[in-house]
N, C-alpha and C positions, 0 to 999 in steps of 0.2 A: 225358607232356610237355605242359605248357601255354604256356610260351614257349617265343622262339626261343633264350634263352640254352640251355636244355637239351637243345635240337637242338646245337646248337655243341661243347658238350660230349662229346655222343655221337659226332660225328663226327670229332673230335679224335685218334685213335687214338694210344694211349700208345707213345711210343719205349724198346724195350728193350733193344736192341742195333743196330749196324750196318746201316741196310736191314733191320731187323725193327719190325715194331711189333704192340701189343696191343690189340685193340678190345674192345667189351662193345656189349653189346644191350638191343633197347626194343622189347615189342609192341606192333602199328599194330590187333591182333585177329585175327591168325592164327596158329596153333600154328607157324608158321615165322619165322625171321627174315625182316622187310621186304629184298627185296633192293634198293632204294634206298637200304637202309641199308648194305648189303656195298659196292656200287658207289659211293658217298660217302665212305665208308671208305677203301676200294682207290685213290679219286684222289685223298685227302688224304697216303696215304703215298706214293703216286708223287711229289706234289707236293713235298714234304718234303726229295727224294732231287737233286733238280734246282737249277742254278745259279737265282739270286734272279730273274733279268730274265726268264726264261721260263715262259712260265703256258700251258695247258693247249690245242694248238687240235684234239683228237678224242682221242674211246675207245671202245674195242671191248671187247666183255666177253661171255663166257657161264656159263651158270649152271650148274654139273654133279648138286649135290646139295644138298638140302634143308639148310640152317642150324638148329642147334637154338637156343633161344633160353636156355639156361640154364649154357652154355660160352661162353667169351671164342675170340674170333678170331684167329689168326695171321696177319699180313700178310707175305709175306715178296717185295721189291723187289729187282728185279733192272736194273742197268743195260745196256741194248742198246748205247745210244752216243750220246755228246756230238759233236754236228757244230758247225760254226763258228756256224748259225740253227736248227738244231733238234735236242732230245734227246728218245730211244726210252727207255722204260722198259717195267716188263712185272711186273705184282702178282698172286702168289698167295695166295689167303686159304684158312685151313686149319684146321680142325676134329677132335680126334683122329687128327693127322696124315696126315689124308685132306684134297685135293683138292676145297672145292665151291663154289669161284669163280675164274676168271681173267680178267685183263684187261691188255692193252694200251695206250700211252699216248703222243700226240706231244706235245711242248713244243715253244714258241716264241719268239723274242723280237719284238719288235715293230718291223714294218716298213710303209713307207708302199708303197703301191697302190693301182688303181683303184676304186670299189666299186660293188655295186649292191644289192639285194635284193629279196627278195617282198612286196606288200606286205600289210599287215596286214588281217586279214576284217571285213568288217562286220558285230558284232555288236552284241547288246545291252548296254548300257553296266553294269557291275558294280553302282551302286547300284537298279538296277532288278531284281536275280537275287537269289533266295535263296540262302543258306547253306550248307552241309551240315548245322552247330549248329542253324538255325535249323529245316530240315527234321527235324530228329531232334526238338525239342522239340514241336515242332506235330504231326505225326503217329506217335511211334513207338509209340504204342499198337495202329497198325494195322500198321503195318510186320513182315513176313516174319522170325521168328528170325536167319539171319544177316545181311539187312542192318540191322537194329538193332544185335547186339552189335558189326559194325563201324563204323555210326556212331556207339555208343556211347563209343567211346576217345576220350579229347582229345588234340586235337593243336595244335604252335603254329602251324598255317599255316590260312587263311580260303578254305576254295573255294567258288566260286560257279559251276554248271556253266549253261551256256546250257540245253541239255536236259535233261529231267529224266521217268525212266522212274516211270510207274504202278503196283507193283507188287501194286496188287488187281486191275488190268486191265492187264494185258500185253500188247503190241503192238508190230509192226515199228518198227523205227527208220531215219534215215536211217545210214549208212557214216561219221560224222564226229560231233565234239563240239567244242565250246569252254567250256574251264575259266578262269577269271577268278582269281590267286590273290594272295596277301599273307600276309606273316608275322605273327604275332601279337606285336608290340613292336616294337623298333627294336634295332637292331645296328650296330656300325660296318663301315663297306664295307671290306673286302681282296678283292682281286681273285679269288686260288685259292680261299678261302674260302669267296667267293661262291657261282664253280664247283660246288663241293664240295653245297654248299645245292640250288643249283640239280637236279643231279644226284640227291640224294637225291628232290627234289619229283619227277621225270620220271618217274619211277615209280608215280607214282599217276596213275589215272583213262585210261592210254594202253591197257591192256591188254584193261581194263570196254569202252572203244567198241568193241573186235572182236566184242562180243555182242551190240549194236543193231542189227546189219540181222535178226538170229533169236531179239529179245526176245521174242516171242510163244509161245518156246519155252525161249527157253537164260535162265540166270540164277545167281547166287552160290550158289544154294543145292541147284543140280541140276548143276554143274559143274564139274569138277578143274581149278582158272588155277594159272600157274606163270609165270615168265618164263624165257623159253630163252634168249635173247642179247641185249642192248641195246649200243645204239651211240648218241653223241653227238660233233656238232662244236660249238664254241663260237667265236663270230663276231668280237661288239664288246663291250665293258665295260660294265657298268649297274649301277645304286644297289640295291643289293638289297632297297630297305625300301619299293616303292612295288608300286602293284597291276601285275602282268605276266598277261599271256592266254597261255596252251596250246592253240593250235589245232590239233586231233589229228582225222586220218583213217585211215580203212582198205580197203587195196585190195580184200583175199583171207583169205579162211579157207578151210582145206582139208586133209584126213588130221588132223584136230584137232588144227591149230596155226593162230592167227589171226597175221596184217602189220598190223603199224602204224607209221605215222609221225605226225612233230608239230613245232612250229615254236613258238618261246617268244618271245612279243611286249614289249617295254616299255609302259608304260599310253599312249607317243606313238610307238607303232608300229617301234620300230625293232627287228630281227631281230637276237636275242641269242647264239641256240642252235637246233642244229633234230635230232630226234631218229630213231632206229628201235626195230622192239622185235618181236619174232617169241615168243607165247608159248604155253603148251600148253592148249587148250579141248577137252577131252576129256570130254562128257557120263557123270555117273556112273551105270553101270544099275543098274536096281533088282533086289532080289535075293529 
């Protein structure tokens, strides 16, 4: 995928029946399905299922089993309940009629209240940060077998991470990151859509900072990552064609599964989305 139209595409999940839908799949460079692609998925068919004025305000979801990338998805929506302000849905995605994602889902309709929020971190301003493209062109000669072949897949989203690990000289990191992101083209803004986008992106680069406080050790290519459950609330509405920050930290790792959370900025700081993500870091031994 090189544009965003071809994200949009992918996440579209085909309608085949009542509260069923058909998805298909896209490698990001791992012999698994992206689960940002399942969870993208899963709340575009909840989304689907729901009256027009309600859009999306949290989801819970965990991941049971590996996605193969060469079968299409079964999404199958199930309605909890339509309230007078909020509708409960609940999406299983299915695989040789196995079980290996679930998620739950509130809608909302829009009402007025107090506000406040976090405010946005001071970092370095995007046109100051490199790439990921730009990193893979310039050093992937030296670069480790698999983080080349995963910076090697094109994608249509631009990240630019504030930190950026050595991987000829490996070293502690601090418990946190800030990613800088943008799509690659222009889209028109829908709201759930957005979401849906969004949702897909949260799954990149939140899971990678659970390994920087034990870079001097742990890494992609000495590490079984997995995601075990993600959760997302979604705030206030935003343009989805302009650059947005992912400030992502981490509390805890422990019995190899790292914590992480994260918070999704607009480029003038306003709090869009703010995430969690519990996932499996289990060093693989040598044999």
């Amino acid at each position: 995928m090189i544009h965003i139209n071809e994200l949009i595409d992918l996440l579209q999940v085909e309608k085949i029946d009542t509260n069923l839908y058909k998805g298909y799949n896209q490698s990001i460079g791992s012999p698994h399905i992206f689960g940002g692609q399942v969870l993208a998925q899963g709340l575009y068919a909840m989304s689907q299922s729901v009256p027009e004025d309600r859009y999306c305000n949290s989801i819970q979801s965990y991941f049971i089993l590996p996605g193969q990338l060469d079968k299409p998805i079964i999404f199958e929506v199930e309605n909890i309940r339509d309230g007078g302000s909020f509708s409960v849905r609940r999406v299983l995605a299915k695989q040789n009629g196995k079980v290996i994602f679930f998620m739950s889902g509130s809608f909302q309709i829009r009402e007025d209240g107090y506000e406040h929020q976090f405010e946005m971190p001071d970092v370095p301003h995007y046109s100051d940060l490199t790439s990921w493209d730009e990193l893979f062109e310039k050093y992937k000669e030296f670069m480790p077998k698999p983080l080349r072949e995963f910076l090697s897949i094109e994608r249509p989203i631009i990240f630019k991470p504030s930190i950026i690990t050595n991987p000829m000289e490996p070293d502690k990191m601090p418990p946190y990151q800030n990613v800088w992101f943008k799509l690659k083209g222009e889209t028109k803004n829908d709201i759930k859509l957005n979401q849906c986008i969004i949702a897909y992106i949260s799954d990149y680069n939140i899971l990678a900072t659970a390994l920087q406080p034990n870079a001097d050790k742990a890494h992609m290519g000495n590490m079984q990552m997995a995601t075990l459950d993600h959760s997302m609330w979604f705030f206030r509405d935003f343009d989805i064609n302009q650059w947005m920050l992912f400030a992502i930290d981490t509390p805890s790792a422990h019995n190899a599964r790292g914590f992480t959370r994260g918070n999704i900025f607009t480029e003038k700081g306003e709090l869009i989305a703010s995430i969690t993500q519990e996932g499996l870091l289990r060093p693989i031994k040598k044999k």
